[in-house]
N, C-alpha and C positions, 0 to 999 in steps of 0.2 A: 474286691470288697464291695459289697451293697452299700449307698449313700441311703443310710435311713429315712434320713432328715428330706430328702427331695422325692422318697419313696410315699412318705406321709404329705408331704406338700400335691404330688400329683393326684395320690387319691379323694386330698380334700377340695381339690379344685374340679375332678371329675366326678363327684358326688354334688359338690355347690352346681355347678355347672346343668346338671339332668335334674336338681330338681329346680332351677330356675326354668329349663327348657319347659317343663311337663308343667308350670305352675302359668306360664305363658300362655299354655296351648288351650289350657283347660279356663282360665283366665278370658280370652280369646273366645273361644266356644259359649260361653257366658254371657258376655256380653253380645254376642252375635242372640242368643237364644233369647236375653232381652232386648232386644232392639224387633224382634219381630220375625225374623230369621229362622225359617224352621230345620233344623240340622238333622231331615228324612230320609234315607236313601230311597228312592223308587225304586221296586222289583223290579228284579231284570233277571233275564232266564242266560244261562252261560252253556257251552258247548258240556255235552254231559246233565243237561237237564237240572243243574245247580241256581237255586232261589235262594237271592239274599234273602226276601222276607213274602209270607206268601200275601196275595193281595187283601183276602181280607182282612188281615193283621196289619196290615201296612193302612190301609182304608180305616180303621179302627186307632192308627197311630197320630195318622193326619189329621181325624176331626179332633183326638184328645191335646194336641199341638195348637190345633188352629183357636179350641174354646180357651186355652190359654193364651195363646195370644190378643186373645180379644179383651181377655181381665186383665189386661198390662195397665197400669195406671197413668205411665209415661206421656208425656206431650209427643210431640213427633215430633220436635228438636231434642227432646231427650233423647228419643230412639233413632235418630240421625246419629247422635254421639256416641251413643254407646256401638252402634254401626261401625263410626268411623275407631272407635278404639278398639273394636275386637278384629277390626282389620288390622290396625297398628299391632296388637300383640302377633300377628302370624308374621310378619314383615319382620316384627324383632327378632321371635322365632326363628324365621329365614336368615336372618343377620347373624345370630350365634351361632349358626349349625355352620355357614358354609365359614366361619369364622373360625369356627373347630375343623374342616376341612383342611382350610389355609395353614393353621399350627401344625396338623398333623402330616402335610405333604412337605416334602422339604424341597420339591422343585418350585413350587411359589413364592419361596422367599428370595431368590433371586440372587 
């Protein structure tokens, strides 16, 4: 017989669960992106001639990034902080995920 009740309790913990993780990252991403932080990838060419992005688009991404970073209002203890807590959100991040790891392996419980 199905336990409903723990069927519905797992779901709502794995729903709360992903959208704390995703609110974290993006959370995270945000404050990295006001502190100064420019979240660009650089073109890079892969076996099979695959580009993330091509350079002049990427050259066109970085000066739209960099004139926004320049109209930041922030002090630069501001954007030190906000540094230092978009780094704390991927650390937290980090912490729930290998902490969903640990629940889901059952040789780590010992």
């Amino acid at each position: 017989m199905i336990d409903w009740i723990a069927f519905l309790i797992v779901s709502v913990a794995s729903m709360f669960s992903a959208a704390v993780l995703v609110s974290l990252y993006s959370l995270g991403l945000r404050l990295l992106t006001t502190a100064g932080r420019i979240p660009l990838v650089e073109p890079h060419e892969f076996t099979g001639a695959i580009t993330i992005l091509p350079p002049k688009k990427a050259a066109k991404q970085l000066k739209r990034a960099r004139k926004a970073a320049a109209a930041n209002p922030l002090t630069p203890g501001l954007k030190r902080l906000a540094l230092y807590a978009g780094y704390a959100c991927f650390v937290l991040c980090a912490i729930a995920v290998l902490y969903g790891v640990y629940l889901i392996v059952p040789v780590l419980h010992g």
